[in-house]
C-alpha positions in Angstrom: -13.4 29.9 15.5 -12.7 29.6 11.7 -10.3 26.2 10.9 -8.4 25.5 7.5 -7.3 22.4 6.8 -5.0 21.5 3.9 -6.7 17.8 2.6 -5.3 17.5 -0.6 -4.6 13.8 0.5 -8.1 12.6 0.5 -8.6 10.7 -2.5 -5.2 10.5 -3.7 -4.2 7.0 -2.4 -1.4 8.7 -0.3 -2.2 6.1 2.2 -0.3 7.6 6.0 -0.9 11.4 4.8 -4.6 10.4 3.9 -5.8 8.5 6.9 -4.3 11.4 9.6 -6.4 13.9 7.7 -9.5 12.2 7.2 -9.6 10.6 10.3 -9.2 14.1 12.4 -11.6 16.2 10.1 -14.4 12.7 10.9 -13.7 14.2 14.9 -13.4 17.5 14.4 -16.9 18.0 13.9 -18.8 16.2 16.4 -16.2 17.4 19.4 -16.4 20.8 18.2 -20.0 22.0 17.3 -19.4 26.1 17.5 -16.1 25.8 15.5 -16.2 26.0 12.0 -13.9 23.8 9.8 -12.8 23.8 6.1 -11.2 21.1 4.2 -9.1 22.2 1.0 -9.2 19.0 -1.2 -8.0 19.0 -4.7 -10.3 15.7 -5.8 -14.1 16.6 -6.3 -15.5 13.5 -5.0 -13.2 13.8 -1.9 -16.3 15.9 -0.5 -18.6 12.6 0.0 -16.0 11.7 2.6 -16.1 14.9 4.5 -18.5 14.5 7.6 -21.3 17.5 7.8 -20.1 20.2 8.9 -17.2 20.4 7.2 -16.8 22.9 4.1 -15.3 21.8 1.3 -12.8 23.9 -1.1 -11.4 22.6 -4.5 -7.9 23.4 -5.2 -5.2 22.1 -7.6 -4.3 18.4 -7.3 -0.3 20.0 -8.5 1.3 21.0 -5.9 3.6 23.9 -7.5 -0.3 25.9 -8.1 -2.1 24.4 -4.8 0.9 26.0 -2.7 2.0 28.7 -5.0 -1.7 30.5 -5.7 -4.8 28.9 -4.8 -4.2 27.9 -0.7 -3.5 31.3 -1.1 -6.0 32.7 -2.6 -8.2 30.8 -0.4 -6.7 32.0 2.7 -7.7 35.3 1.9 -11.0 35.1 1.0 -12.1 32.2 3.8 -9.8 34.2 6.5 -9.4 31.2 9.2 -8.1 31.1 12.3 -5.2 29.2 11.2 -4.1 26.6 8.4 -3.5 23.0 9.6 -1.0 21.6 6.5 1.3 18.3 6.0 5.0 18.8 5.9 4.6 21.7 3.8 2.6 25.2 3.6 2.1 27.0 1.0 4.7 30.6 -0.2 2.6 32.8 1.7 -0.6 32.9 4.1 -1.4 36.0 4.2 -0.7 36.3 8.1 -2.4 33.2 9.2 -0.7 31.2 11.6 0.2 27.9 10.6 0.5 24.2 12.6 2.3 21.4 10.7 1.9 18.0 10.9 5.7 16.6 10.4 5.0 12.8 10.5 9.0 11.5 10.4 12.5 12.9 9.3 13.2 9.9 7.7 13.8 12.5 4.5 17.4 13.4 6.6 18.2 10.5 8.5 17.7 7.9 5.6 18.3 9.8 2.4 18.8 6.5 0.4 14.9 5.9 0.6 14.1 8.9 -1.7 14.7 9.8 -5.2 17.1 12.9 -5.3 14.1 15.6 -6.1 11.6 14.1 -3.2 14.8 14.5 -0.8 16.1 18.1 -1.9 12.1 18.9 -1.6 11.3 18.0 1.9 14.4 19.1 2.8 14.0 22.6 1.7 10.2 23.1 1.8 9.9 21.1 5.0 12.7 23.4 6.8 10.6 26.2 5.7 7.6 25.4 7.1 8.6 24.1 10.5 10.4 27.8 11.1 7.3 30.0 10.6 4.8 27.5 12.3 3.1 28.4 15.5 3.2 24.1 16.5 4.6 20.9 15.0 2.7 18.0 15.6 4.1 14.3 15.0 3.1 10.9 16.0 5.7 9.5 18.7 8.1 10.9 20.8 10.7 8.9 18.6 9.9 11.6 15.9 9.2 14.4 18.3 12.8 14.4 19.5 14.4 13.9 16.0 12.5 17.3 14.6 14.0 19.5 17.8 17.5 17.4 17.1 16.8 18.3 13.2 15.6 21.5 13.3 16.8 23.1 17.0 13.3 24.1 17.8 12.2 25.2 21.0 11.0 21.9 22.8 7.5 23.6 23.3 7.2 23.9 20.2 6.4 20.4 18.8 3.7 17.9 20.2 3.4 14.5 20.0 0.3 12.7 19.8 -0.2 9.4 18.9 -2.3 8.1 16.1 -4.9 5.1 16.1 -6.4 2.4 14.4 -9.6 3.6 12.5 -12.6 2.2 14.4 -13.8 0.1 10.9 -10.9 -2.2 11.5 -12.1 -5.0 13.8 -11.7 -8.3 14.2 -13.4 -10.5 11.1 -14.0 -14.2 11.4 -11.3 -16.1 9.2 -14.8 -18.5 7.7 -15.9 -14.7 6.3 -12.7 -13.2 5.4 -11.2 -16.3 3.7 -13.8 -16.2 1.3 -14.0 -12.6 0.8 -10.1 -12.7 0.2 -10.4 -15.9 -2.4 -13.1 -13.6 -4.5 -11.4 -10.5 -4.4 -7.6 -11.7 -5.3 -8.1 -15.2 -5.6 -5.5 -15.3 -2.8 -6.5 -19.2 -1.5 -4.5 -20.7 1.5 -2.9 -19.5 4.6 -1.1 -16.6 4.4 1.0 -14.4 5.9 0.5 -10.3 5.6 2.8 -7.5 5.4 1.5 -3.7 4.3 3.6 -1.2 2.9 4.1 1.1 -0.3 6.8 -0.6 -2.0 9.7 1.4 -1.3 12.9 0.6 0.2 12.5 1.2 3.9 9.8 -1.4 4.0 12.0 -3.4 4.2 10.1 -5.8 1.7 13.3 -7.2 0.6 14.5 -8.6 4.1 11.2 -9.8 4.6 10.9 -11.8 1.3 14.6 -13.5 2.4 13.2 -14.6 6.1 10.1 -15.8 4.3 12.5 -18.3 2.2 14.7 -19.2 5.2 11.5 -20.0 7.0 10.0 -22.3 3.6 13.5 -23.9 3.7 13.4 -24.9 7.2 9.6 -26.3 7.3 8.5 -26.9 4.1 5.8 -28.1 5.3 4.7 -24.9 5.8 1.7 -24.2 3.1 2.0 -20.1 3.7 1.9 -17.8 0.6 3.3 -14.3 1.3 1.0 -11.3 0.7 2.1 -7.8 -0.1 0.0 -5.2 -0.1 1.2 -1.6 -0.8 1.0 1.0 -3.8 4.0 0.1 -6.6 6.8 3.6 -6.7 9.8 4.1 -7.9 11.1 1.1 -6.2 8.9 -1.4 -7.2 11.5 -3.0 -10.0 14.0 -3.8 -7.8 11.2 -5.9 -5.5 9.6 -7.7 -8.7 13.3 -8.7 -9.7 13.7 -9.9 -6.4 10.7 -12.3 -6.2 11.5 -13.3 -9.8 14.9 -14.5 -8.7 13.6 -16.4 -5.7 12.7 -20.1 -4.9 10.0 -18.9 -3.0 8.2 -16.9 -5.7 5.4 -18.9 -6.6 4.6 -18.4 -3.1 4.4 -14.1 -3.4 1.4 -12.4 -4.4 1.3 -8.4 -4.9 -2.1 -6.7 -4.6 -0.9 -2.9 -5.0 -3.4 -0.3 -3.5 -6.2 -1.5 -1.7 -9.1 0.1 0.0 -9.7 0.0 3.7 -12.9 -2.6 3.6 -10.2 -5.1 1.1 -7.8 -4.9 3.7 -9.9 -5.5 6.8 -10.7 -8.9 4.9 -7.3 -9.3 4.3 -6.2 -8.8 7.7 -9.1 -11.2 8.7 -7.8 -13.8 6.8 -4.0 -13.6 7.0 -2.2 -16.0 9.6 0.2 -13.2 11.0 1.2 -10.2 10.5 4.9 -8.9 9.6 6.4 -5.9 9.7 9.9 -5.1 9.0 10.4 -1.4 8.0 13.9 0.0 8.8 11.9 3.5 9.9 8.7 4.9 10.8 7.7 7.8 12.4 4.9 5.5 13.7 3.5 2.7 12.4 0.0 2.8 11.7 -0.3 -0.3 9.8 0.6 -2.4 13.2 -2.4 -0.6 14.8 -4.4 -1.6 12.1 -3.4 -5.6 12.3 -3.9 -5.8 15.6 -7.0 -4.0 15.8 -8.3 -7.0 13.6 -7.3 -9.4 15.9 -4.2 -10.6 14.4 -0.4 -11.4 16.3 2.0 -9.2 14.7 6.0 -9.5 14.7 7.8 -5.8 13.5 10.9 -4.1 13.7 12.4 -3.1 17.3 13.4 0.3 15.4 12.6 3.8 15.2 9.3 4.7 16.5 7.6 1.0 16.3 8.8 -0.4 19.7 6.6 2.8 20.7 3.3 1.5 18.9 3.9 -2.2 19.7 5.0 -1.9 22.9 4.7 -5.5 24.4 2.0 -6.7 22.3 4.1 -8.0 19.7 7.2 -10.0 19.1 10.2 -7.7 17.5 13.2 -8.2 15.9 15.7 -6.0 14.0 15.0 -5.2 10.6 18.7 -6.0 9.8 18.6 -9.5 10.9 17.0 -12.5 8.6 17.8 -14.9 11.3 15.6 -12.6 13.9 12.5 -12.2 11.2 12.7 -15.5 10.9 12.4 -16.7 13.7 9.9 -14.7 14.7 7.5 -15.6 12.0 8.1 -19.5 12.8 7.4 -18.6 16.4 4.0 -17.2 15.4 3.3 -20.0 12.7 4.7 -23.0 14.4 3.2 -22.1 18.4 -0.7 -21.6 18.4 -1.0 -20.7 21.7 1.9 -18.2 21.5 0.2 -17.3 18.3 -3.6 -16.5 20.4 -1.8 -14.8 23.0 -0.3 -12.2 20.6 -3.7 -11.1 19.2 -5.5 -10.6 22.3 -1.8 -8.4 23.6 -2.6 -6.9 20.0 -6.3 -6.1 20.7 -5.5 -4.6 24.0 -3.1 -2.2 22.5 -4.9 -1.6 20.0 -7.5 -0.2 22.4 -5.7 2.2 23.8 -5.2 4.7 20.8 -8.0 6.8 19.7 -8.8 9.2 16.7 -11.0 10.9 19.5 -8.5 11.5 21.3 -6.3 12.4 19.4 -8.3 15.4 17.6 -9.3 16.4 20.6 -5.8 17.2 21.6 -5.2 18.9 18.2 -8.3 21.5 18.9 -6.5 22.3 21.9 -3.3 23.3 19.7 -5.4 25.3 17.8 -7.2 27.0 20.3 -3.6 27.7 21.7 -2.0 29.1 18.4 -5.5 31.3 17.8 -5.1 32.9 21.1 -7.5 30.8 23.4 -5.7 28.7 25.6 -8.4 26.1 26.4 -11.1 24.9 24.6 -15.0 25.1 26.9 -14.6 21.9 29.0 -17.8 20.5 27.4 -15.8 20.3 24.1 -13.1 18.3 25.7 -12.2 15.3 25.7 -9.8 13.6 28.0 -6.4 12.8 26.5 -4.8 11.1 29.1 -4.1 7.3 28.8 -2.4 7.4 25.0 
């Protein structure tokens, strides 16, 4: 078997879109030795983070000539079995059947979080895609059932499988990531940690108002607030907003940072918060707790799926609620240590393995072989 996968991500900083693809391509290889797997990236030194075994094709980093001629043109001359994309395929390939990885709909259901060319996009080019591919695959059942409400898609059709942590985040002691932290952003101090681009379903603004509410109540308190997350469109509306508040002294902004910064960071942050309005997952709560740290999110969209019990939730649309849960987690220690051993429990139960695993077995469907050789499998069961 011949696999394409569209990995323009890799390398671009597109954070969600970038960790599902180079995460399943790391599997891909070392469950499936006979099967040969190709990796379109569009940044040359994206190929020192394919594992062996994995060929590497250079396409356009624009996505009007990546999807309009060169996936394309590579299509034909590489012939695959099929072409694993994000959101969007390219204008033609050349009979090959397609899966799509549709990660949320948040595009339909929450317009107001996109400029108006990013929203008439998805919405065409998505649509598009999802009707000539053989499978969808999404993260949650919370997303699964919003594409076949979106889209009226045959139920069969679209698959969810849950994402995971990436096995480098683990727990680091605070006496090594403190310091790591103060030399890298000279971030001294407790703190407490919240990752997002910042756009407006982050919910960054709701979050900087609980974190004054919670100052003004103990001010005691010594906690800065951290945000971590790549600056877009939005941005000038959340710098405006810390500008204006009584807290701000207290914010810090990082922007992008790489996985090994953040590991340090959630090493050395106090708690973790957050608040998004919508996610078609949630990977970032994963992430937290993976490191060992109590995390308090959102009760909506797909997060209550990730968090399940293992943190305390609120709704995004409440201050009071964010509030209070981050005093919960600051003021109570022991309800503080209970939450990151719920969080490294959970945490343990998601799996990149896994989860490639069960997408070599929707390509093997969608290229005609119904099952993979049980030597190749993996067992899925448990996510």
């Amino acid at each position: 078997m011949r696999f394409s996968v569209d990995a323009h991500a890799i390398g671009q900083n597109l954070t969600g879109n970038e960790t599902y693809v180079s995460n399943l391509l790391r599997c891909f290889s070392s469950l499936d030795s006979e099967s040969e797997f190709i990796a379109y990236v569009s940044r040359p030194e994206a190929g020192a983070v394919l594992p062996r075994g994995v060929r590497r094709r250079l396409v356009s980093d624009n996505p009007f000539v990546r999807l309009g001629f060169d996936l394309q043109r590579q299509l034909k001359q590489d012939r695959p079995n099929l072409l694993h994309v994000q959101y969007t395929s390219p204008l033609s390939t050349g009979g090959v059947p397609v899966v799509v990885s549709v990660h949320d709909v948040s595009y339909l259901s929450h317009p107001q979080y996109f400029t108006r060319f990013r929203r008439h996009q998805f919405r065409y080019t998505v649509r598009r895609t999802v009707a000539r591919a053989a499978k969808i695959l999404t993260a949650s059942e919370f997303s699964r059932r919003c594409i076949i409400d979106a889209y009226g898609v045959d139920e069969s059709k679209v698959v969810a499988m849950p994402y995971a942590a990436s096995t480098r985040f683990r727990p680091v002691a605070r006496e090594v990531a403190g310091p790591a932290v103060r030399a890298r952003f000279g971030i001294t101090g407790p703190f407490i940690l919240t990752v997002g681009d910042l756009q407006p379903r982050k919910n960054h603004l709701g979050l900087l108002h609980a974190f004054e509410d919670a100052i003004r109540a103990h001010p005691q308190l010594k906690h800065q607030l951290i945000l971590v997350g790549k600056e877009t469109w939005y941005s000038p509306v959340i710098h405006e907003a810390v500008k204006a508040s009584p807290v701000r002294d207290r914010v810090r902004f990082t922007g992008f940072v790489s996985d090994e910064d953040l590991i340090q960071l959630y090493g050395a942050c106090d708690m973790f918060v957050f608040p998004s309005f919508y996610e078609g997952f949630g990977l970032p709560i994963l992430e937290a707790m993976a490191c060992g740290r109590a995390v308090a999110c959102s009760n909506s969209s797909a997060i209550p799926e990730v968090a399940d019990s293992a943190a305390l939730l609120f709704s995004p649309d409440s201050r009071p609620e964010i509030t209070r849960a981050i005093l919960d987690l600051l003021l109570n220690p022991e309800l503080r240590a209970r939450m990151e051993r719920l969080g490294l429990a959970r945490a343990s139960h998601f799996s990149w393995e896994r989860t490639a695993s069960a997408t070599l077995d929707v390509y093997y469907e969608v290229a005609g072989m119904r099952v993979r050789a049980p030597a190749r499998a993996v067992q899925v069961a448990g996510l």
